[in-house]
N, C-alpha and C positions, 0 to 999 in steps of 0.2 A: 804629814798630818792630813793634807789635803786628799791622801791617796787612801788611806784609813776610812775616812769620811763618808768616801766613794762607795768604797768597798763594802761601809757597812751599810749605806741607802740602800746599794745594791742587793745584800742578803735579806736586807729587810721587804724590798720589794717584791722579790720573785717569792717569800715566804706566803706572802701577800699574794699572791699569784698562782700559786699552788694551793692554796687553802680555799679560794673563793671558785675553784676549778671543779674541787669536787664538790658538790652540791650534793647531797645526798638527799635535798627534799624531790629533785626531778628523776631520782632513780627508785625504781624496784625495790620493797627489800624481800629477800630471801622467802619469807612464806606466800608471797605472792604468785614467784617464778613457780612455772610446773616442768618440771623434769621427767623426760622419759626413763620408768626403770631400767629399761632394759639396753638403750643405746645411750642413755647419758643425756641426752639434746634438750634443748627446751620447745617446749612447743608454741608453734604461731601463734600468735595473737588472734588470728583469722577464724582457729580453731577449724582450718578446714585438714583434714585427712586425717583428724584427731579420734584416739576413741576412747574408753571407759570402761574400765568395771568396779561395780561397788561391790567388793567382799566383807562381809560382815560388819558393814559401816565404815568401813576404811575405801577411800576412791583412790585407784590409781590412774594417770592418767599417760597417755602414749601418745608421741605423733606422727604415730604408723600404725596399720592394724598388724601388717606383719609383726611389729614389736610385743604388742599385747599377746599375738597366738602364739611366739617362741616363747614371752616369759611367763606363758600362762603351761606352757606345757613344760619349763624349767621348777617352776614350781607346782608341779602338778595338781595344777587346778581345770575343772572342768567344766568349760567356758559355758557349758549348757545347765550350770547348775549354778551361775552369778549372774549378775543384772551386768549386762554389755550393752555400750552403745556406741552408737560411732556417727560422726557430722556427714549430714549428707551432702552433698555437692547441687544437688537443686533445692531443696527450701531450706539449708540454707539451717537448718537446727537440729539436735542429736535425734535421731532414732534407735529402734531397739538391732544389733546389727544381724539377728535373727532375720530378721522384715527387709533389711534391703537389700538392694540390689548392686551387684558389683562389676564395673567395669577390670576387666585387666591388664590394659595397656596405657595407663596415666601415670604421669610423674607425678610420685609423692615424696616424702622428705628422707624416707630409705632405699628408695629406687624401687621400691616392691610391685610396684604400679596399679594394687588395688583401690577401688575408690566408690565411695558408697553412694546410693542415690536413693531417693524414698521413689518413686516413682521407677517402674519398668523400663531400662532399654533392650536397643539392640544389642545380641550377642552376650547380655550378663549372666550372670552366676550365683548361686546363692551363698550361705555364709559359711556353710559345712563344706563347697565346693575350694573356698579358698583357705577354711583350715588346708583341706588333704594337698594342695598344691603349696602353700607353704611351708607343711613339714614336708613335704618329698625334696624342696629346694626349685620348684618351679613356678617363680616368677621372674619379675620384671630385670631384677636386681643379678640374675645368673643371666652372663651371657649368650650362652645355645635358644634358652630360653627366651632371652631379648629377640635373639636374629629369628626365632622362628614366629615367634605375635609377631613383629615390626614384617617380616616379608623379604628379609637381603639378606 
């Protein structure tokens, strides 16, 4: 009887234990998360290498720009004919990704290593520049590609 007892404290405990485990007021729920269409992922929090398009009131949101230009060209939409934007890396809040300026050689979350900047640097690129390099398959994320940005 004594072993019954046990056994039932027991089931009742860990029942107890698992139910106060999942907390579901310190988690996410589902319409919050932002999912990339195109790779599945969710995106930072950070919202840095993220970007956007609002098509006909509908926002999709990416957290790659490679991802937005492969699945803007799988659904043949024509990125110059939606509101695009993408987080820039120095201030730090979305811009139009016509307007900025793009480094090629950063890690972003697809390895594509484009990365936007509102302000000019060295060596960038504009946005039409890294459409034609990510549909050709020349970025970050190919390795010929890699060795030949990196230098080895």
């Amino acid at each position: 009887m004594k072993k019954f007892k046990f056994l039932q404290i027991a089931f009742y405990l860990s029942l107890f234990v698992i139910l106060t485990a999942c907390d579901s007021s310190s988690k996410e729920s589902k319409e919050d998360l932002r999912i990339c269409p195109q790779c599945n992922m969710e995106l930072p929090k950070s919202n840095i290498h993220t970007s956007t398009i609002n098509q006909n009131g509908d926002m999709h949101y990416f957290d790659d720009v490679g991802c937005m230009i492969l699945w803007a060209k799988d659904e043949n939409i024509d990125l110059k004919s939606v509101k695009t934007e993408i987080f820039s890396n120095d201030t730090k809040k979305y811009i139009d990704t016509f307007e900025a300026f793009y480094k090629i050689n950063e890690r972003t979350p697809m390895l594509y290593g484009f990365s936007a900047y509102e302000k000019p640097q060295d060596g960038s690129i504009d946005f039409d520049e890294v459409i034609i390099r990510m549909l050709r398959g020349e970025h970050m994320a190919n390795p010929k590609i890699r060795k030949q940005i990196l230098g080895y």
